[in-house]
C-alpha positions in Angstrom: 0.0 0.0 0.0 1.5 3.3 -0.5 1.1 6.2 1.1 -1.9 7.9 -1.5 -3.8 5.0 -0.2 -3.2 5.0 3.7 -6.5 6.3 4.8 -7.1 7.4 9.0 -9.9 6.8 11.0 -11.9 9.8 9.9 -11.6 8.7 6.2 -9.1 10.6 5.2 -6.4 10.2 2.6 -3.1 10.7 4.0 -0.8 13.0 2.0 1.8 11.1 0.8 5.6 11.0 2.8 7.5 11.1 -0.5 6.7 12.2 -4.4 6.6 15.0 -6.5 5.7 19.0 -5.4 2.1 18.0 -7.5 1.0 15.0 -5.1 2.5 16.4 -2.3 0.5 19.2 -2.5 -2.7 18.4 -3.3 -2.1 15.8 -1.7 -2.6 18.6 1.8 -5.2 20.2 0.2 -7.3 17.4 -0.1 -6.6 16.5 3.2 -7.3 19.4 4.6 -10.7 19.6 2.5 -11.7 16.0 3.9 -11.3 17.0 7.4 -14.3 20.0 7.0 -16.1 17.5 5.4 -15.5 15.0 8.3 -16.0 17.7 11.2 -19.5 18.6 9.0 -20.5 15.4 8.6 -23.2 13.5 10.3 -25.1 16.6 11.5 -28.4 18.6 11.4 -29.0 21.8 10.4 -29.2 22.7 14.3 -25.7 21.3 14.8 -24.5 23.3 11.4 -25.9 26.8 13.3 -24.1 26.4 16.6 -21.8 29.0 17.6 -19.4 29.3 20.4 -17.6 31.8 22.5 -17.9 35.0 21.0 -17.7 34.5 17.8 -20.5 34.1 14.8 -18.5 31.1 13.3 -20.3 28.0 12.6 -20.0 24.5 11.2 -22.6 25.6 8.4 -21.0 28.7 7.6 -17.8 27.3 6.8 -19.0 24.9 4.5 -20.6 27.7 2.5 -17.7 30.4 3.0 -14.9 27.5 1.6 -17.2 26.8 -0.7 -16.9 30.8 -2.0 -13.1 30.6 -1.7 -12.9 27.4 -3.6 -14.7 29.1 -6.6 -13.0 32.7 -6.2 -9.6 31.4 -6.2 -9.6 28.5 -8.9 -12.6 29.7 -11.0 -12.6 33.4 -10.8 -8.8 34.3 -10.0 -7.0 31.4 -11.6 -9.1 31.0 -14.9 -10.8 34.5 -15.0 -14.2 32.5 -15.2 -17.4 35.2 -14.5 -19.2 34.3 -11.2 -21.6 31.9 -11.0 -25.0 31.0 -9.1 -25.4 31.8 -6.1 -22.0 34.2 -5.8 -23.4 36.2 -8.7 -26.5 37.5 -7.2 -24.8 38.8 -4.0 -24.0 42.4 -3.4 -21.1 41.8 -1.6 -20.5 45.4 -1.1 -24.3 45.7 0.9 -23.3 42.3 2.4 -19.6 41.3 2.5 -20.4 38.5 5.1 -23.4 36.8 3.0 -22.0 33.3 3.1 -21.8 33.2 6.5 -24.8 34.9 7.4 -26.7 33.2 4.6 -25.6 29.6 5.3 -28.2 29.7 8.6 -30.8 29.2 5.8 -29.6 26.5 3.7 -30.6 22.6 4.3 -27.0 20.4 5.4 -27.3 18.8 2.3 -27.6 22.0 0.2 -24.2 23.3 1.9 -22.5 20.0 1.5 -23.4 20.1 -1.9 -22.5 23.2 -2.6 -19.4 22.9 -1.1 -18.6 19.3 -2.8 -19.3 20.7 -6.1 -16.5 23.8 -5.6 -14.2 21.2 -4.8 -14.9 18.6 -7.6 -15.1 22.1 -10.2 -11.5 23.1 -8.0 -10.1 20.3 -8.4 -11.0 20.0 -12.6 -9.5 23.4 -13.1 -6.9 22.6 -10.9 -5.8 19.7 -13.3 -6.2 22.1 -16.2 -3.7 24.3 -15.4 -1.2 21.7 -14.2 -1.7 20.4 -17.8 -1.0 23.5 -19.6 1.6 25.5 -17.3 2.3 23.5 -14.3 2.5 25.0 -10.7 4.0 28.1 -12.7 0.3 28.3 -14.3 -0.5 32.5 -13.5 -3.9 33.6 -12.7 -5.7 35.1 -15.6 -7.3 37.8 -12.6 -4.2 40.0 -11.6 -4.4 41.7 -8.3 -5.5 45.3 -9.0 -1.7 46.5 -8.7 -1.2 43.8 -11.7 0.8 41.2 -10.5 -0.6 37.9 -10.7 -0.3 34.3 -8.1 1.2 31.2 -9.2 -0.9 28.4 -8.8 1.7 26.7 -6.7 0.5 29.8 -4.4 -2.9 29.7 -4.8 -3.1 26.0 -3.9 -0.4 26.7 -0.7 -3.0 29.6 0.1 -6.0 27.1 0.4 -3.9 24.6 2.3 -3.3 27.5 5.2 -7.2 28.5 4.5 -8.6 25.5 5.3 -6.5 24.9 8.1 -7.0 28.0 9.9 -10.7 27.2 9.3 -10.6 23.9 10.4 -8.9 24.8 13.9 -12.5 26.3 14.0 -14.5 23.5 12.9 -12.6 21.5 15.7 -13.7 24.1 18.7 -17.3 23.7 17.1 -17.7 20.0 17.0 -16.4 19.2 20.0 -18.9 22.1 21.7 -22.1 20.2 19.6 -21.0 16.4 20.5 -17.6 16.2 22.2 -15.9 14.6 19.1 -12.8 15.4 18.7 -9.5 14.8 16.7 -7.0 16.4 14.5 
């Protein structure tokens, strides 16, 4: 067995110990992206709402806030691809917080769907540009001072995204059920 196909306790595919920069990688990001899934998984819209401490943060809300990131980074940054449905219909200067605030709404399966379909769309892009340009691929959406991310950035930035989100998703699970892990 090698290392692509050691999977933990939670389900998740372990990144491999040795390899190229590609599988290494996305090999984290997809890791990283199964543990939301995994600290999401098995609850009801109740469980997705809970907050804790101070903050407005919940289980829900992440799903539908990685879900944006997913498709702002590899759809609308690295491929210059218009918005689609339902980023398209927000004003985001009226409400820069709508995913979160908007996720309260949604069904669990609605934002697990919507989130698994950023990442499956992610991850097809993803394997575009690796195809044509490699990690060098440069986003077609330049920052406004004109300089544009690698892709080798853009998929090192969702690595520390999700992580620094799922350090959340851990607080919250534990405070809805007690279950816990890395």
């Amino acid at each position: 067995m090698s290392d692509m196909d050691t999977v933990d306790d939670q389900g998740r595919t372990e990144p491999p110990l040795d390899g190229g920069e590609e599988d290494q990688l996305l090999g984290f990001l997809d890791y990283q992206r199964q543990t939301l899934e995994w600290k999401c998984s098995r609850l009801g819209a109740d469980a997705l709402r809970v907050t804790t401490s101070a903050s407005a943060v919940t289980l829900g809300g992440l799903l539908k806030h990685m879900a944006f990131v997913e498709n702002h980074w590899f759809s609308r940054r690295l491929h210059g691809l218009p918005a689609e449905p339902p980023w398209d219909a927000v004003d985001w200067g009226r409400d820069p917080d709508w995913e979160w605030r908007s996720a309260a709404d949604d069904t669990p399966e609605l934002l697990l769907a919507l989130w698994k379909d950023a990442v499956d769309t992610s991850r097809r892009l993803t394997a575009e540009a690796l195809a044509e340009d490699g990690f060098e691929r440069l986003a077609d959406a330049p920052w406004p001072d004109g300089r544009a991310p690698n892709l080798r950035w853009i998929v090192l930035h969702m690595i520390e995204e999700y992580a620094r989100h799922n350090g959340h998703a851990d607080l919250l699970r534990e405070s809805i059920d007690g279950e816990t892990g890395e």
